[in-house]
C-alpha positions, 0 to 999 in steps of 0.5 A, spaced: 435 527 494 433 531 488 436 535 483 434 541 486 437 539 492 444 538 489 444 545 485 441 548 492 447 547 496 452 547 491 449 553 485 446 551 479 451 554 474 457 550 478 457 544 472 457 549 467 463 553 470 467 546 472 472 545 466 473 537 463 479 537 467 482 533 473 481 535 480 481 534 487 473 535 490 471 537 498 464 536 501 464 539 507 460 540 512 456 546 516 463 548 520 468 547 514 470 540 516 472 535 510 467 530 509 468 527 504 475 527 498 474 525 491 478 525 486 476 525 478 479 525 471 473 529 469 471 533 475 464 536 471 463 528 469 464 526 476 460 531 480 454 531 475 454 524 477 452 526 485 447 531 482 443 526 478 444 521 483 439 515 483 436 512 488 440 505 485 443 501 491 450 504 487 448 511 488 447 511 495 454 514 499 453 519 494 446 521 496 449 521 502 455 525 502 450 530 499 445 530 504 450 532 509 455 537 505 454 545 506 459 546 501 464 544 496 470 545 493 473 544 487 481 544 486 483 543 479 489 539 478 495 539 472 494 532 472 490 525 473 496 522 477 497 529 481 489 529 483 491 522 486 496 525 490 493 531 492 487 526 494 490 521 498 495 527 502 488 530 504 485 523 506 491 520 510 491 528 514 484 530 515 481 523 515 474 524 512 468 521 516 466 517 508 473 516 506 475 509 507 482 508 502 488 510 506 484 511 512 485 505 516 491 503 519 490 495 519 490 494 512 498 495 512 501 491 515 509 490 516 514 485 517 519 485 523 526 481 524 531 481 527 535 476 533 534 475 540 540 472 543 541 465 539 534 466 536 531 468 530 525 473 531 520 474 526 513 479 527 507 481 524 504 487 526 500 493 523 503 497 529 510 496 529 512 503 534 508 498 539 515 493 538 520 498 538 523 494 545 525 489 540 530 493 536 527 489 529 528 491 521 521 493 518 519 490 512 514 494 508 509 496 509 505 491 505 498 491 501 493 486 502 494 484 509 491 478 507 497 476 502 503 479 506 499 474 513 499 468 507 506 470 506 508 470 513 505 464 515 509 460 508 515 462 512 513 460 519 511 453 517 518 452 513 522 456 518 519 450 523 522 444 518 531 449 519 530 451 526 527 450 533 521 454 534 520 457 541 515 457 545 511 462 547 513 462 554 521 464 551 518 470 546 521 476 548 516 481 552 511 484 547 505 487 546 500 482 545 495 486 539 490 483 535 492 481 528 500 481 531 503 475 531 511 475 534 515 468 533 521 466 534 525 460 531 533 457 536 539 453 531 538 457 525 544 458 520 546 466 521 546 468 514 538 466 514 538 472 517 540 477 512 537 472 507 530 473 508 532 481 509 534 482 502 528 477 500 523 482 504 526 488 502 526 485 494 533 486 493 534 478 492 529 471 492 535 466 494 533 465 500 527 461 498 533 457 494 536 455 500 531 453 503 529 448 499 536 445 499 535 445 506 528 442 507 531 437 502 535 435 507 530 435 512 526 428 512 520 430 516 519 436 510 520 430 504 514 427 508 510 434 507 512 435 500 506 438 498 505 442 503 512 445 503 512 446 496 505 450 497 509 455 503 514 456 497 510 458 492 506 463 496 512 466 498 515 467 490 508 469 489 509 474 495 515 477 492 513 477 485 507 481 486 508 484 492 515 485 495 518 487 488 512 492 487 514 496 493 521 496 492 519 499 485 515 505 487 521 506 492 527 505 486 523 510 482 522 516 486 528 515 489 527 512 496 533 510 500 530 508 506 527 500 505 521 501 510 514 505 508 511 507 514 503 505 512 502 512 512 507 514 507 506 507 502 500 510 497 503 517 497 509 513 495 505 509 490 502 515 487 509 519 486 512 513 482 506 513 478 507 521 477 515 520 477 512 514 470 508 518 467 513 525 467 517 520 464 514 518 459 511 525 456 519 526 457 520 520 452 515 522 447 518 529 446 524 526 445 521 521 440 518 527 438 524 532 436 528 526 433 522 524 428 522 533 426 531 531 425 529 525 420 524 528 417 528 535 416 525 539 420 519 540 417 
């Protein structure tokens, strides 16, 4: 791909029009479908960047993009954090053949629970309207899937030690998708439940203090102190950088419901990253107005 070819498709004056501003870019092909959505700090900047495309390993879904677009728009935006918004929204709903972020459902899983007569029941799923029969409480949902998978495993090698693990033969009837797991433990205590619930919906870690007090109890868990203090660490760490991550964003855009549909987590993110900087500017105005005070207004 030349220069030439980039102002041919798009005019050779658009980078001298574009402002230095956040936006919002749509290549799009011969029949006006989106092709590809991008967002840029500086939208001139970033669009010269697929002008001047070399032919650098790094450069080449740009190349591409361009090679295949009719068309572009630009849609400039008040703010970074609004472009990020406006971006994922048009990526989640119109589904760009070269994006990939935000257009995948199995990077966002979520974590079912709940009981089934005298068992407690847990699922992994990315798909959790396929075990809507099991009338479960949705966790999540959670980003990376490989984190949250580590954290349920943690869970299923403790909850082995505090409960007797039914076979797959006493599982209630589900679905069996690939990457889903479904796992069920008898004899558990009944406040486990609500327990790990809180945990899961970051409202409380305890959970993981009374376990260990119970695995101490266990002798066939002191025999796998290692292993049981590694599931216990990587469930923490879950809950740290993960569970109380997701319940932030919702805290701060005010989101009552606990669980976020894996269509809906980015824009949550994004909205919570919006609702922080509007904060922020909201804080330095104040600052703003008390040193003109102090300072006599001068």
């Amino acid at each position: 791909m030349s220069v030439r070819e980039f102002d041919r498709k798009f005019g050779a004056e658009l980078l001298r029009e574009l402002p230095a501003a956040p936006a919002v870019y749509l290549f799009k092909d011969a029949s006006g479908s989106v092709l590809y959505a991008g967002k840029a700090r500086n939208v001139r900047r970033r669009l010269a960047s697929y002008r001047c495309a070399g032919r650098r390993k790094a450069h080449r879904k740009m190349r591409l993009v361009v090679r295949e677009a009719c068309t572009l728009e630009v849609l400039v935006q008040p703010s970074e954090a609004t472009a990020l918004r406006v971006e994922n929204e048009l990526i989640r709903t119109l589904r760009p053949r070269h994006n990939v972020d935000g257009a995948f459902h199995f990077l966002y899983p979520a974590i079912g629970s709940g009981r089934r007569e005298d068992a407690l029941v847990l699922c992994f799923t990315t798909q959790p309207e396929a075990f809507a029969a099991l009338d479960l409480q949705w966790h999540g949902s959670f980003r990376p899937r490989l984190r949250a998978l580590e954290a349920f495993d943690a869970l299923a090698a403790l909850l082995r030690y505090v409960g007797h693990r039914e076979p797959r033969s006493r599982l209630p009837a589900a679905p069996r998708l690939r990457g889903s797991r479904l796992a069920a433990w008898r004899r558990t205590r009944p406040e486990l439940l609500d327990a790990l619930r809180a945990f899961l919906d970051g409202g409380s870690p305890e959970v993981l203090s009374a376990l260990s007090l119970q695995l101490l109890e266990n002798a066939a868990a002191r025999r796998k102190a290692a292993q049981v203090q590694q599931a216990v660490r990587c469930l923490d760490s879950f809950y740290r950088f993960d569970v109380l991550r997701l319940r932030r964003a919702r805290d701060a855009t005010g989101r009552a419901a606990t669980f976020v549909p894996r269509h809906e987590r980015d824009a949550l993110f994004l909205e919570a990253r919006l609702s922080a900087e509007q904060l922020s500017d909201a804080s330095d105005q104040v600052l703003g107005t008390e040193g003109l005070l102090e300072n006599g207004g001068s």
